[in-house]
N, C-alpha and C positions, 0 to 999 in steps of 0.2 A: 218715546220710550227709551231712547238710548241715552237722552239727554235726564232720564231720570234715572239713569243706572251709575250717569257717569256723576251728579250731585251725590249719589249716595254714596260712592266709594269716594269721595273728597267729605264725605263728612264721616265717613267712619275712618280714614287714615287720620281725620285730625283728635280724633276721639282716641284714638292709641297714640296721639304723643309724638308722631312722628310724618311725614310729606314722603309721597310717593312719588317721582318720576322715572319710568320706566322701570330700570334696575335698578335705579339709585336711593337711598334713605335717609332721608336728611333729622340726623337726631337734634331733638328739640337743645334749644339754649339751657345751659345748665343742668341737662341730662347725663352728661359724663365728664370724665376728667381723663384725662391723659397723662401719664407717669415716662418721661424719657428716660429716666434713670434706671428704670426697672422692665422698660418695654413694656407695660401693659398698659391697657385700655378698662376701665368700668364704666357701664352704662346703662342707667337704670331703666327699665323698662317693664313693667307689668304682664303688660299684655303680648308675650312673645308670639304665641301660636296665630293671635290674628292676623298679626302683622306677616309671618308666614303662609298664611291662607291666603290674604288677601295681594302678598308681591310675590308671584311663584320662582321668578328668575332673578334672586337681588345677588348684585357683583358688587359691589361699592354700596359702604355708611358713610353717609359726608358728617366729620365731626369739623374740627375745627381746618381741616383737610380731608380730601376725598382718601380712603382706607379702602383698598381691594382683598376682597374674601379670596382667600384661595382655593375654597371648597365651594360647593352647591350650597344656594341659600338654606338647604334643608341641615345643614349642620351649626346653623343658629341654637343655642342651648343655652340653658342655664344652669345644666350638668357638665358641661365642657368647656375648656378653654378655646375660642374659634384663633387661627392664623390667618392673621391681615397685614398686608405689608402698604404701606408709602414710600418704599423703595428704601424703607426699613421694617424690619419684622416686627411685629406687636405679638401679644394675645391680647387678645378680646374675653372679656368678662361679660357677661350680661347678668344682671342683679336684681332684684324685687322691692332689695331693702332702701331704702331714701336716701340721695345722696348729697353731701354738706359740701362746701368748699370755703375754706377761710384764707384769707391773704394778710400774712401782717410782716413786720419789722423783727426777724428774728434776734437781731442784734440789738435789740431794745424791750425784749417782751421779759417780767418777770412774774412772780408771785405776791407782788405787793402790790404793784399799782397797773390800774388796764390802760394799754396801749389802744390808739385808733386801729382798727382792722378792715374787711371788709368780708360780708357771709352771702354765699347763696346756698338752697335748699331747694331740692326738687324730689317731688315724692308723687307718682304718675301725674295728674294736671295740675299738680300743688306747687305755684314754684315761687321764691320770694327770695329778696335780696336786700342789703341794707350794709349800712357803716355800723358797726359795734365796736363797744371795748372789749379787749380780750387779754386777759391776764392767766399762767400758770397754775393751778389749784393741785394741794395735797400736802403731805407732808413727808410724810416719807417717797409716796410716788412721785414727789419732786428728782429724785435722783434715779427714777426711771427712764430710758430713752425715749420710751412712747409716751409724751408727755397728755395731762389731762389739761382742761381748759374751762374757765368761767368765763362764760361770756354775758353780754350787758348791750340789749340794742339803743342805739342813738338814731334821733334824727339828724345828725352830722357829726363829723371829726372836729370842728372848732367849738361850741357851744356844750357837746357833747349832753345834750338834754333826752333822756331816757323819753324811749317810745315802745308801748306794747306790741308784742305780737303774738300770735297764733295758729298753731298747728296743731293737727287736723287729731283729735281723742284725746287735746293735752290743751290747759289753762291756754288764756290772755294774760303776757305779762312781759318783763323786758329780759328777767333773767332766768338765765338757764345754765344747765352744766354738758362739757363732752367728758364722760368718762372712761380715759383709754382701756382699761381695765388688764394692763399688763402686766400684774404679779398675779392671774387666774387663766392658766392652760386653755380652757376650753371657752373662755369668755361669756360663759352662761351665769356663774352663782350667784354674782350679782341682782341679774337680772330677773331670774326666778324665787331669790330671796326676797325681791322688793317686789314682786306681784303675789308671791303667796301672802306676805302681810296684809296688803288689801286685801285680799280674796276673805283673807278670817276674822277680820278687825273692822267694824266699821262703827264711828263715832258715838259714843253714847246719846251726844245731845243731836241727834241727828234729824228728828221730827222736827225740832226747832230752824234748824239750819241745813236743807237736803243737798246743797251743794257740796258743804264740808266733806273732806277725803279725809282719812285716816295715816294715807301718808303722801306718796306722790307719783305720778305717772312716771314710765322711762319705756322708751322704744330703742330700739336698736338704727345706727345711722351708719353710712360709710364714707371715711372723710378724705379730704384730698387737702392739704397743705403748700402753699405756696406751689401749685401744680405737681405734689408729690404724692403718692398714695400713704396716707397713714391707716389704712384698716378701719376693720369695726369698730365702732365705739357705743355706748350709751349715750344715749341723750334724755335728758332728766328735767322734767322741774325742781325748783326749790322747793323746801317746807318755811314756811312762814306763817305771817297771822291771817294770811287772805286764803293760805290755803288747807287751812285748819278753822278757817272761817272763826277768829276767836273775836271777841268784844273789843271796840275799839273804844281807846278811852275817851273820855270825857274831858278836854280839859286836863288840870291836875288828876283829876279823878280817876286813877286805872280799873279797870276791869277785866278783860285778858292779859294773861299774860304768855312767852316763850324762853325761855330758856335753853342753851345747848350745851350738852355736856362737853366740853371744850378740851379739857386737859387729866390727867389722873393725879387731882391735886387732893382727893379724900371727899369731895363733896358728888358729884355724879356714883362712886359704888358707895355712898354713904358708910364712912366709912373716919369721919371725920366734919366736925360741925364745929367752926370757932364761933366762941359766944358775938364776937364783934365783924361789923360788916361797916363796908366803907359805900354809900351808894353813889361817890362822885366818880367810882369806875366803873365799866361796862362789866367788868371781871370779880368773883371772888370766890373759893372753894372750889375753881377748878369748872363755874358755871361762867359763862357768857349771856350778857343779854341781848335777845333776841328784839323782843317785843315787850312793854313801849322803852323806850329810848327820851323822857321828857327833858329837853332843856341838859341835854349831854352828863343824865344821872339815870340810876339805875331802883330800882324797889327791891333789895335784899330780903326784908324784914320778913313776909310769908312767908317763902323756901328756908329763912333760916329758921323757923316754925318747924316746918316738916323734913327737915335733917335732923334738928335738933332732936327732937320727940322720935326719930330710929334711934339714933347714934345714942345718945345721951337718957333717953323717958327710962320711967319705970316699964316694967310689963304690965301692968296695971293702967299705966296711962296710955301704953302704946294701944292695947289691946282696947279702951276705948274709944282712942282717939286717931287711930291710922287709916280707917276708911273716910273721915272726914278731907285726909290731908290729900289721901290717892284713890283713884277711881279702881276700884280692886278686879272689876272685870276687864277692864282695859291691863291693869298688872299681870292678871295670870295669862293672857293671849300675849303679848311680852316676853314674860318669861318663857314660858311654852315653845315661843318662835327662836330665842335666843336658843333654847336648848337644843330642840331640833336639828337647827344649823348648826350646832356648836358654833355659836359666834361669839370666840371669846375679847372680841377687843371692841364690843356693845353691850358691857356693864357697866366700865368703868369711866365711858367715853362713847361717842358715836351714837347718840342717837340725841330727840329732844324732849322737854320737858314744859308741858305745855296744862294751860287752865284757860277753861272757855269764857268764865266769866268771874267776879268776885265772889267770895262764899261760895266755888264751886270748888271742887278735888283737882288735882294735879293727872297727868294722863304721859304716857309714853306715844314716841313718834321715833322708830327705828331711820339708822341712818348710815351708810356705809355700809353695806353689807357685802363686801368683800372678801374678807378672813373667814369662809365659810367653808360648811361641807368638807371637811379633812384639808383645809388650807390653811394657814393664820395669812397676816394683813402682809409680809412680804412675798407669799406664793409658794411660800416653802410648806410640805408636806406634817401636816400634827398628826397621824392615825391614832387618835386616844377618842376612842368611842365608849367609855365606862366610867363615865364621869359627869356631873351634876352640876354644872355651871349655876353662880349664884353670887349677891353680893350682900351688904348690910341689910338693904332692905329686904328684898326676895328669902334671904337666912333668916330674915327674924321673923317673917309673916308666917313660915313655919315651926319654926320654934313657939310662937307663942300661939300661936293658931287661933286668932280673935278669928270669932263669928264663920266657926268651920271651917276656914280656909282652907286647909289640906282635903277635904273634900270636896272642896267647888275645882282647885285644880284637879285633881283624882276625876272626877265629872267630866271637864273641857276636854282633859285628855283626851279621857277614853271615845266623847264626840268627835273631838279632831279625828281619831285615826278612823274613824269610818268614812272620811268626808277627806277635807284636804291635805291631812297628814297620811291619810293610808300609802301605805306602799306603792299602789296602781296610779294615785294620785300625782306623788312627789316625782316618781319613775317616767311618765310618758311625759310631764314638765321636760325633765331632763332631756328622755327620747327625742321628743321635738324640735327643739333647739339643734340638739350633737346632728341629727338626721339631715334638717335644713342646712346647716354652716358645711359638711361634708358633701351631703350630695349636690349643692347648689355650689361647690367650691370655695367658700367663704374660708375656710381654715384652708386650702391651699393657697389663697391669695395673699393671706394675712401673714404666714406664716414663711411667703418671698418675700417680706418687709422686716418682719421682727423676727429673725434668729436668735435666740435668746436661751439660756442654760434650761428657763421652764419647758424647751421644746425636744427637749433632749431625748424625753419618751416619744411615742406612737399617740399618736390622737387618743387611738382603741385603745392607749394602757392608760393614760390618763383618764376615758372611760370608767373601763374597768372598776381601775383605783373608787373613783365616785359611787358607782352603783353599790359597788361592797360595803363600802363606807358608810353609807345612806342604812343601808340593811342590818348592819351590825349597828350601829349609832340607834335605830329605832326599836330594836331587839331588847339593847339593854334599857331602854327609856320605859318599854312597855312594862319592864319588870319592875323599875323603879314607882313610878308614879301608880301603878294596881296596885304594890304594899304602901300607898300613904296612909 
């Protein structure tokens, strides 16, 4: 009997992630990171309360050194900071959210080309490690201190030959992004901008193709930097043609295509459509090609179809001929979401443009969604909640109002706010997020790393600001789209 008590408490300590002996805890490999710069300790761990129940007297976490608690194991929290010294003081973080560790060549990493690195990831018994390229991503967030990262797994530094990988609610694939998300106070909008997408969008052609996403997963990770704490960040798939599931071509022969709106060169806010295209560049009008890429040219000649015929058609031709070029229900959930957010720097720019197949319509796939909810794209404060976000196209689909359009929008709307846009909806998103990152300490940790002018307010005012904003922003929207 006793030797069946004592297998089972060696298979339930190893079930939480961590070794039992006596008082001691020995946390698993790549479960924490250690920050000597800042004295703290994160270390992820799920299951606190068992590991509690089941070690009544823990005096010492063996990390990469034995760490003595100074308290009763009963002050283990994920609400508190725990004091452990090594004959230097720490705090102790204990965390829920997955935790990343990248090692690279600070003096060689930039924004153009990836450097060899090295990644681990642990997320309770998920743990994986590997060489990747890692290179700087953004454009303006380049001159941020909490830099963002594209990363690219390899099966080696010399060769550097791309290998998939997979985590745990998110694709099979080699590339992926950390988004530091440092010009957004509260480090949520992002990430509730790009699950509400999905939540109200999902693929037209999707009985065809059930795998296809509409846009793309992103969890929240906590990163540690050459042994440094660098905070929350996002972690994100890409959007591309595998995850948009579009037609691969044939051959010469294209079928899917993608598209990103690259630049505010007049061609993404249509706004601008030259009669001439070059397709030996990946570039024109401010689009980039995504998807296909044959023999280092590009297929202009479509898109410049469906710029041309906004920018340039009659109303007579638009009005016949613009639901062939764009998927109109996929347009008005688009626009709908741009407006809601007020994401003004996802018209002109920021997101893709994407067709499943040939002789199919053209479709929207949001992207960036940072400058949100009373912010623009540097973090700085817009409070203009009384205004209609729109561009060539979205402007003229009203205007001319082919095949009722102002009432199919007037319709979504008034659906959304019962459902994902209502107030109860968009509000306990928010609650959720500010509740967990405050009472799990997450915005205290972050916030001993990035001092920064966005922190200048109160959590609760930057709060505040949000929920008001949200409420007055959807106030005037309801009045707007019921008189279409």
């Amino acid at each position: 009997m006793k030797q069946l008590s004592y297998s089972l408490l060696i298979i339930c300590t190893l079930l939480y992630g961590v070794h039992s002996f006596a008082q001691e805890i020995i946390a698993d490999k790549g479960s924490y990171g250690i920050d000597t710069k800042h004295k703290i300790i994160v270390w992820h761990q799920k299951d606190l309360d068992s590991i509690v129940s089941i070690n009544k007297k823990i005096t010492t976490i063996k990390f990469n050194k034995n760490f003595k608690l100074k308290e009763a194991s009963n002050q283990l929290s994920y609400t508190e900071g725990v004091s452990v010294t090594n004959g230097e003081d720490y705090v102790l973080y204990i965390s829920k959210i997955p935790l990343i560790h990248i090692t690279i060549d600070t003096s060689t990493i930039n924004s153009d080309s990836k450097i060899p690195g090295y990644f681990t990831y642990f997320n309770n018994n998920e743990y994986l490690e590997s060489v990747i390229g890692v290179r700087q991503r953004g454009n303006l967030s380049l001159g941020f201190p909490k830099k963002s990262f594209d990363l690219e797994f390899w099966t080696d530094g010399v060769s550097k030959e791309k290998k998939d990988v997979k985590f745990k609610g998110m694709r099979s694939d080699d590339d992926w992004i950390l988004d530091g998300m440092y010009n957004e106070p509260l480090r949520l909008r992002s990430h509730i901008a790009t699950n509400l997408w999905t939540k109200i969008h999902k693929p037209y052609y999707a009985e065809k193709e059930p795998k296809a996403k509409s846009g793309f997963e992103v969890k929240y990770v906590e990163v540690f930097k050459n042994n440094e704490y660098f905070g929350i960040y996002q972690f994100s798939e890409s959007v591309d043609r595998k995850q948009l599931k579009l037609k691969k071509n044939v051959g010469k022969i294209i079928n899917g295509k993608l598209y990103k709106a690259n630049s505010y060169d007049g061609g993404p806010d249509f706004s601008k459509s030259p009669a001439k295209f070059n397709n030996i560049f990946p570039h024109w009008n401010g689009w980039k090609t995504e998807y296909p890429f044959i023999n280092y040219t590009s297929d202009f000649e479509n898109l410049s179809q469906f710029t041309g015929l906004v920018v340039n058609g009659t109303d007579e031709a638009f009005s016949k001929n613009i639901e062939k070029e764009v998927h109109i229900t996929n347009a008005i959930d688009y626009y709908l979401l741009v407006n809601v957010l007020r994401a003004t720097d996802n018209l002109g720019k920021n997101y893709y443009l994407g067709k499943y197949d040939k002789d199919e319509p053209y479709f929207f796939t949001p992207w960036d969604l940072d400058g949100v909810l009373g912010v623009i794209q540097d973090g700085k404060r817009e409070r203009i909640t009384d205004n209609v976000l729109g561009n060539g196209l979205f402007n003229r689909l009203l205007e001319v109002n082919p095949n009722n359009y102002k009432a199919k929008v007037k319709a979504r709307w008034i659906a959304l706010r019962t459902t994902a846009f209502s107030n109860e909806d968009l509000l306990s998103r928010i609650d959720k997020v500010y509740a967990k990152f405050t009472e799990e300490k997450v915005y205290e940790r972050e916030q001993l790393v990035w001092k920064n002018k966005l922190n200048e307010e109160t959590n609760k005012e930057h709060y505040n600001y949000l929920k008001l904003f949200l409420e007055d922003r959807l106030l005037f929207l309801d009045t707007y789209f019921k008189t279409l």
